[in-house]
N, C-alpha and C positions, 0 to 999 in steps of 0.2 A: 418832365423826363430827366432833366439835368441832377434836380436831388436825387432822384431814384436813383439812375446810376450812380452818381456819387457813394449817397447810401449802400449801394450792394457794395462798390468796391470796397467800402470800408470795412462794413461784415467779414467782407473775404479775407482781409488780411488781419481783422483779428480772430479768423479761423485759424489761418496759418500760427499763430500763434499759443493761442491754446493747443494749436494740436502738439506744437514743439514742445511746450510747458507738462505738458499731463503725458505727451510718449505715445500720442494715438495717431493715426489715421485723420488727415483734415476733413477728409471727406463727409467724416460722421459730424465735426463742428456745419460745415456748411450744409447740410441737407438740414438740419434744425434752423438756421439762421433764414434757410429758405422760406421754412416752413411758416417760421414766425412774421414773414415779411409777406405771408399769401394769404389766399382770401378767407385761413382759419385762422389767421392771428391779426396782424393789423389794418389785412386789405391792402397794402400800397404793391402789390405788384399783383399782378391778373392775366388771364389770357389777353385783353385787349390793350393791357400795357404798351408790347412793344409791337401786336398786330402781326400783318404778313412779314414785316422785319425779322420777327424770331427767327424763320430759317434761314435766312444769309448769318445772322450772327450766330446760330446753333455751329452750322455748318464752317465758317472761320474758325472757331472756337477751337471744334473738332478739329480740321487741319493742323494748329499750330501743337495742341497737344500730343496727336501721333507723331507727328513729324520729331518733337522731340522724345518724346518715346524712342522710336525709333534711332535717334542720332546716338545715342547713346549704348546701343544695341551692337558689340562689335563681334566680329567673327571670331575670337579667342575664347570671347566668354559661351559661343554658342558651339563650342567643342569641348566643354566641360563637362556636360552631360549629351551627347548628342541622340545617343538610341532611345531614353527618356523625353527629351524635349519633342524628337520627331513624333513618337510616340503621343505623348500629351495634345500636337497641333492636329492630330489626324483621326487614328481611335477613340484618345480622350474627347475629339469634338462631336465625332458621332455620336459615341455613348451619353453626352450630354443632351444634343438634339433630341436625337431618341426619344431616349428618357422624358426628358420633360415636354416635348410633344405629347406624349402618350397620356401624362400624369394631366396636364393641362384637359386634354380631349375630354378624358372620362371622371375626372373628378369637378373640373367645373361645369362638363357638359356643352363646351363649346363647339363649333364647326370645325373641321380640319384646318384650311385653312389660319383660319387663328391662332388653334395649337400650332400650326409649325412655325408661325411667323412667331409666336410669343419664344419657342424653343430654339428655334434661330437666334434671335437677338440674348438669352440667354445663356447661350456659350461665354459668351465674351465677359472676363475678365478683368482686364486693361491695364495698363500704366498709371492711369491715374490714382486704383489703390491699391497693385500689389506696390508701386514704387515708395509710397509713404508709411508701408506695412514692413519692406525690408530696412527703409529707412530707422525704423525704431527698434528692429530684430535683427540682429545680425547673425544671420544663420550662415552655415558652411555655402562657399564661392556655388557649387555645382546646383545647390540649390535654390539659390537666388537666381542660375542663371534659366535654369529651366519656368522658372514661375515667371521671370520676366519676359522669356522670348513667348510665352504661351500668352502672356496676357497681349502683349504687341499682335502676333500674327493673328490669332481670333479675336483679336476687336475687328482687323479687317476681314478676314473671312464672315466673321456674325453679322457683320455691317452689310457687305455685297449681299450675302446669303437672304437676309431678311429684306433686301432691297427687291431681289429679282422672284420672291414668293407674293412680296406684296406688286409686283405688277404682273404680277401671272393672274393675282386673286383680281386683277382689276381686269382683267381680259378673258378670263374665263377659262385660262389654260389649264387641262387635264393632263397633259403628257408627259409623264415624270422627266422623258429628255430635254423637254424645253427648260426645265427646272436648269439641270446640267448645262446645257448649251447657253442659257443668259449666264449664269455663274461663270463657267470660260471667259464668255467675251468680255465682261465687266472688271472681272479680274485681269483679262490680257489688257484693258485700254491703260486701265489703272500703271498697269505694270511699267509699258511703254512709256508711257507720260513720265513716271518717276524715272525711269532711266534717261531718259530723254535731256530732263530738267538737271538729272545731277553731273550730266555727261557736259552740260553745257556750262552750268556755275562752277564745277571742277576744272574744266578749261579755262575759262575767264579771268580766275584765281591762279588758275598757275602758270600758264601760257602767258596772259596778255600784261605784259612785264612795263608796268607805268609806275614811273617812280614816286607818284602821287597818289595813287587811285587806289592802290588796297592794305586799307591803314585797318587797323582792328574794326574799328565800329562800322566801316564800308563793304567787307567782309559778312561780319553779324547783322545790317542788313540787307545784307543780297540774300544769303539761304533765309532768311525770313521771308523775303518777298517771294522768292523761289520757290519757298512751300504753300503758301497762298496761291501761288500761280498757277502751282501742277494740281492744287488738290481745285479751283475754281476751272479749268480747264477740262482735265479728266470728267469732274463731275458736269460739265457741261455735255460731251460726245457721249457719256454714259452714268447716269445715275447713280451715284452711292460708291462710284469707283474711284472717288478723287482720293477715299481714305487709302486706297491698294496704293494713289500714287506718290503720297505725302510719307505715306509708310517705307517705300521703294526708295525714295530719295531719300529721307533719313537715313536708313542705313546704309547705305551706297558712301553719302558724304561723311557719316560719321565713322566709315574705316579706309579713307584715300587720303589720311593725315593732309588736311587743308590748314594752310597758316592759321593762325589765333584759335585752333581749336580750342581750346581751356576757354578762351574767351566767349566764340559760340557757345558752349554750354553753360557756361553761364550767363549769359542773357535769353538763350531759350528759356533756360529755368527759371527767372525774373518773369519774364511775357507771359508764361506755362500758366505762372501759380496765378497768375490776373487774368485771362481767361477763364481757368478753371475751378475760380473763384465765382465771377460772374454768371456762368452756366450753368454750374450747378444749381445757384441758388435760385435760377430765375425758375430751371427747371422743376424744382423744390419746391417753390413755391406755388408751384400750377397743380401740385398731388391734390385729387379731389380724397380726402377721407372717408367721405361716403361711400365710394366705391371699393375702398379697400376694407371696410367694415362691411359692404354688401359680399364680399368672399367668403367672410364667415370662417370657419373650423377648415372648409373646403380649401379656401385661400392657404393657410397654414400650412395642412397638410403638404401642399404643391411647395412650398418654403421648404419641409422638411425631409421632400424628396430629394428634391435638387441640390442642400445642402448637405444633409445627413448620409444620404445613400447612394446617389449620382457622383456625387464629385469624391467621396472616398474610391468608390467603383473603379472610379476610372484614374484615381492617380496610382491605387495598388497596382493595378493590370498594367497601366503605362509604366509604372518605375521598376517590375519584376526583371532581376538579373541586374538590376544597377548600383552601383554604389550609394546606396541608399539606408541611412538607418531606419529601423520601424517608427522612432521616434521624430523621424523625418518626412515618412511620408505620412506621418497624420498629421503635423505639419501643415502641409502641401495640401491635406484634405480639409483642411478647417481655414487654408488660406485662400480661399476661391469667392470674396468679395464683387457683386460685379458694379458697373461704373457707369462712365459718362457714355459712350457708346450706348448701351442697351437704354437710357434714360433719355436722351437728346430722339434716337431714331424714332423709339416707343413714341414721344411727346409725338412728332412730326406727324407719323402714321395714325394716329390715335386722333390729332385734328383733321387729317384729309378722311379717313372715316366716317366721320360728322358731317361732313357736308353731302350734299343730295344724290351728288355725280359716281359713277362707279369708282372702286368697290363699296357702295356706300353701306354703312354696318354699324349703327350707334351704339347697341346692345356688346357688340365685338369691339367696338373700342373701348368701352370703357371697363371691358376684362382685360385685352392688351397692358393699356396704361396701367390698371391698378393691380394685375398681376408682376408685370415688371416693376415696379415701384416698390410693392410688397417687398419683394426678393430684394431690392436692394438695398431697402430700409432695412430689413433685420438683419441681410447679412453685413453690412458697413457695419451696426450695431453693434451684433456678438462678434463678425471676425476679424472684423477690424477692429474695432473697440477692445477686445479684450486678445491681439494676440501677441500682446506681448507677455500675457498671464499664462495665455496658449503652449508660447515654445517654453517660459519657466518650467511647463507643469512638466514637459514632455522631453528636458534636458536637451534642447537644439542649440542655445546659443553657444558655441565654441570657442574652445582658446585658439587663435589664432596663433598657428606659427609658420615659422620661413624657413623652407629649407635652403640649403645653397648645394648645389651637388646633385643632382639628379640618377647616380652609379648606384652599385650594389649596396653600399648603407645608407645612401640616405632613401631610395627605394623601398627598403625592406624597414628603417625608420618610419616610414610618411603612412607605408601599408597601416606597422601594429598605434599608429596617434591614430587613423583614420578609423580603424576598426573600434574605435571608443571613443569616435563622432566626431572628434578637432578637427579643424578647419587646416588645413595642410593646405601652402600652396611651395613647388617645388620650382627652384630658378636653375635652369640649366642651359647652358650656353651652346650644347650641342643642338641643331637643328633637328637633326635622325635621332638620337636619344630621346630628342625633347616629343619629337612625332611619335615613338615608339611606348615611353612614360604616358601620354594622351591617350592613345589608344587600348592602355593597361587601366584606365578608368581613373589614372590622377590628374591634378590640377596644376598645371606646367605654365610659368612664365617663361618664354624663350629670352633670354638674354645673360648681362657679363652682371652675376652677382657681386662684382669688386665697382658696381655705376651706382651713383646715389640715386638718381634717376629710376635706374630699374627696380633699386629695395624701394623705393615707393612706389613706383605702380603696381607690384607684385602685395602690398599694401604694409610695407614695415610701418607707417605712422601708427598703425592700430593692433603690430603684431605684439603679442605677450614674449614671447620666443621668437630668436634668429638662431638657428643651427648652422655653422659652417662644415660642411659635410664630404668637401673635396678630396682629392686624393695629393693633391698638394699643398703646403703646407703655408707656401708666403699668398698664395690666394686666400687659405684660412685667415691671416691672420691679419689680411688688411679688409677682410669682411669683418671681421669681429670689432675691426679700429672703428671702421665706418659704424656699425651696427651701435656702438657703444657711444659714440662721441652727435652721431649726426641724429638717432631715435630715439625717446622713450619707450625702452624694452626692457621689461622685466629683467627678460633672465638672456644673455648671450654661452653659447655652448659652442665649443671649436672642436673638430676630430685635431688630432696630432699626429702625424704619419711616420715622422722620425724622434724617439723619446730624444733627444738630444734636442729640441726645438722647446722641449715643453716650457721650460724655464721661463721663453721669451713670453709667451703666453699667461701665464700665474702672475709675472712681474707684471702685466698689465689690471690681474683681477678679473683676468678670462675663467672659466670653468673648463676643463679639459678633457677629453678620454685621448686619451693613451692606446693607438691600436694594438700592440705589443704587449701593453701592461691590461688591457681587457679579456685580451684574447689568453693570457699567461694565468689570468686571474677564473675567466671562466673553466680553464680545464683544469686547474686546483679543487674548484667548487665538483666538475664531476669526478674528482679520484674521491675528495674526501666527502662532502654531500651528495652524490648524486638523486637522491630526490627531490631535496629542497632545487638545486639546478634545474633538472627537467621542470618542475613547478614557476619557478621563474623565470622561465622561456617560453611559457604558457598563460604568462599575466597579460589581462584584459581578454582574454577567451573564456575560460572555465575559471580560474581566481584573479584576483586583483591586489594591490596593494597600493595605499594611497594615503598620503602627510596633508594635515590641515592647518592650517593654525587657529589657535584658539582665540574667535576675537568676541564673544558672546559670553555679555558678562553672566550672565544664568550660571554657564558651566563653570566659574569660578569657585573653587572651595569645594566641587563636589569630587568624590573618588573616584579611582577608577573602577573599583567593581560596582559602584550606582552607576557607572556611568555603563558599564558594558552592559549590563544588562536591562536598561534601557534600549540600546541600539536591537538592530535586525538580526534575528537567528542566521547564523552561517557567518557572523563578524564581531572580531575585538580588537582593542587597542592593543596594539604588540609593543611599541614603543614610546617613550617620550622623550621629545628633543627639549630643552632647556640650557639655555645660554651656550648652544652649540656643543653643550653633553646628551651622549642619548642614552636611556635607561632602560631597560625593561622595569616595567612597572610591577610593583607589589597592589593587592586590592587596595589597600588603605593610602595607597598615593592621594594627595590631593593637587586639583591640576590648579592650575596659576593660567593668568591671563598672559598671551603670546607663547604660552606654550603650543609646538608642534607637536600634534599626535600622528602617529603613521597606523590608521587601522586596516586589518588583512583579511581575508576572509572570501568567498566566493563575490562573483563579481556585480552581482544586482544588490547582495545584501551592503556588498563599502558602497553602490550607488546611493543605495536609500542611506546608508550613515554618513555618508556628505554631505547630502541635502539637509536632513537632520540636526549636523552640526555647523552648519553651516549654511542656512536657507537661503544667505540674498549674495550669494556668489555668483 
């Protein structure tokens, strides 16, 4: 037993590794690692390996992975999107259940029953692999935050759900209210327990004032114990509800600023990845292949229900009216991976099946197991596995940028970056602004844009762009000092409110606009252009215009008229920048390497000519 484990934990953390090295999903290294360690590869792990032990260590496993899940999980991020993510935990779970109850029923021919217990447990998405799918895609804030809070809350509702159908199937329950009525009480035990728990380690922590007692590591293991505690306690008064309470207190604890938080989360995350290393792969290795080759075409199809046509279904209908690109919610549709949840509960219920006692059903277990297994092996596969090919294909990964200023320009800024998918998030120090911005569908950090502290949590470490956007001008200017001296950012940009300041700004290497000299400038353009004007007030709606640089040695040497007429109908290179002169181009220009092109044209055809010229941007 000692090599064995040894052995998995080793696997697991050269899963964790490969998965950092290639940009995937671990999930997809450890369910092969599993597979190779079970009884279709080398035999050393088996059902009778770890025996009736499996479920205590299934079920710790579980605990400690929601919980950090959950800690993580804060109320800021779950106001980013919030009419979608409600949307997503309640409709989207339905229409999932549904759905694949239905698809299960009648395509494999199973008893009820089983279809709704198998479509139960496949709602749930999880933590475990939307969190290492955002980790390698870094899609706009709102929608990381919706995929995460769906994958958290329906692991626990799939988990309860599928708990209180499979003891209904063991009792013989017909009454669709009993269905409802055990769902309640398993969810309220759950609930209470986690309150309970974080009501009291939150105390402890901040009340019980020992000048000894709570040093970082004493801290990081109390809420460790804490989560073990509520989720083996809950799960004791009610079955399957300890997940509600491990979930409840993560979140509870991970937004009551508890000393060493940074520290918590990162030793949750250490623990996380060594549990959910180990469970997967033991669970991985228990996959009988026979049964999932005995589904047949049948099997498939119920895959490409669930993934193909259920979960777009339901993140369209759920995301309708949100700040959502179309490029986002397929996205969201192809990022619906499910995880440990549906694979640990499936296992558990799949061996009490087998046995002789009610609900006894060998025939229905070993559809349960090899249909949820199914499902997870290809969707880890294709959507995890390939989604960071996913958002390339579908332009999700955004430039990050900061606003500072949350008023009328940088409001009306953050709208026309958003409406051409960037990842905008806006720092405004007003409370009621910042409330008011939120509820206008953007992405508001409340706090003083002039605190180093708050440009990083707002995430300047990773921003491409800080825009200082204020209506005062020494606030600008000592965000732009910070912005400039404390981050790597690209590009810093400062409003200037009185031209008589601009000077102090340039002397630094700031980029500037000039309210005065903008505003002087645009109503020039509508006495003497005014249709090129209105057209340019109109960029990233109906046309666009967009600067590349040229870093692909291919297009070295070739002209510009090869080159435009290569590109997409509706777009040409209008200008060319070169050693900071710009030209309009002749056909017979030939372009030079670091030359900037600025190509114009409607606004899908400069999409497709960026990509184009530009593929691994």
């Amino acid at each position: 037993m000692l090599i064995i484990v040894a052995l998995i934990l080793a696997l697991g953390v050269t899963a964790q590794v490969l998965a950092d090295r290639f940009q995937v999903p671990s999930v997809l290294f450890l369910i092969l690692a599993g597979v190779a360690v079970g009884p279709k590869g080398i035999s050393l792990v088996t059902l009778d390996t770890f025996g009736d032990s499996l479920t205590t260590i299934v079920g710790i496993s579980v605990a400690i992975i929601v919980f950090e899940g959950a800690f993580h999980l804060k109320i800021a991020k779950l106001r980013e999107a919030p009419s979608a993510t409600i949307r997503l935990i309640t409709v989207g779970a339905i229409i999932s259940f549904g759905g694949t109850a239905l698809a299960v029923r009648y395509l494999l021919g199973v008893e009820w029953g089983i279809a709704a217990l198998i479509g139960a447990l496949l709602v749930a998405t999880g933590p475990t692999v939307i969190t290492p799918i955002l980790a390698v895609v870094p899609v706009r804030d709102r929608v990381a935050a919706a995929l995460e809070t769906e994958g958290i809350v329906n692991d626990v509702s799939a988990a309860i759900f599928a708990a209180v159908i499979f003891k209904l199937l063991a009792s013989q329950g017909t009454d669709p209210a009993d269905y409802l009525v055990e769902f309640v009480q398993r969810l309220s035990v759950g609930v209470f327990v986690g309150l309970v728990t974080a009501g009291v380690l939150w105390f402890l922590v901040v009340y019980v004032d020992s000048p000894s007692a709570w040093t970082p590591q004493n801290v990081r293991l109390m809420t460790l114990a804490g989560a073990i505690l509520a989720f083996s306690l809950a799960d004791v008064i009610a079955t399957e509800s300890g997940v509600a309470a491990v979930a409840t207190a993560g979140v509870l604890l991970g937004n009551l600023n508890l000393p060493y938080e940074e520290q918590i989360e990162e030793f949750k995350g250490d623990v996380t990845i060594v549990v959910l290393s180990f469970v997967f792969i033991a669970l991985a290795a228990l996959i009988e292949f026979d049964t999932l080759i005995d589904l047949g075409l049948s099997g498939l199809a119920v895959v490409a229900i669930v993934a193909l046509v259920l979960r777009p279904a339901l993140v369209f209908l759920s995301t309708a009216g949100a700040k959502f690109t179309r490029g986002e919610k397929l996205f969201m549709s192809f990022a619906g991976p499910r995880g440990i949840i549906p694979a640990s509960v499936a296992t558990l219920f799949a061996i009490q099946l087998q046995t002789p006692a009610p609900p006894s059903n060998p025939e229905g277990a070993n559809i349960l197991a090899g249909t949820v297994f199914l499902v997870i092996f290809l969707t880890v596969i294709f959507e995890g596995g390939f989604a960071r090919q996913i958002a390339e294909r579908l332009q999700v990964i955004p430039m990050r940028v900061l606003i500072i200023g949350g008023g009328r320009v940088g409001s009306e800024l953050s709208e026309r970056l958003e409406e051409r998918g960037e990842n905008v998030v806006i720092i405004e120090h007003d409370s009621d602004l910042a409330e008011t911005l939120r509820s206008d569908g953007f992405t508001v950090k409340e706090g003083d844009g002039t605190n180093t502290e708050c440009l990083r949590e707002a995430g300047a470490d990773n921003a491409k762009i800080i825009v200082a956007a204020t209506g005062d001008d020494d606030t600008n200017l000592l965000v732009t000092q910070l912005a400039d001296s404390k981050f790597d950012v690209r590009k810093v940009i400062t409003r200037v409110n009185d031209p008589e300041n601009r000077s102090a700004f340039e002397d630094l290497g700031i980029e500037t606009i000039s309210e005065t000299g903008s505003t002087a400038w645009a109503i020039d353009n509508l006495i003497e252009r005014p249709g090129l004007s209105r057209w340019m007030a109109e960029l990233g709606r109906s046309g666009d215009v967009q600067e590349i640089e040229v870093t692909d040695e291919g297009l070295v040497d070739e002209t510009i008229g090869d080159l435009n007429t290569t590109l997409p109908d509706g777009c040409i290179v209008a200008l060319v920048t070169r050693d900071d002169e710009n030209t309009v181009p002749d056909p017979q220009m030939r372009i030079q390497y670091g030359d900037r092109l600025t190509v114009l044209g409607q606004t899908e055809a400069v999409d497709g000519a960026i990509a184009q010229l530009h593929p691994h941007d």
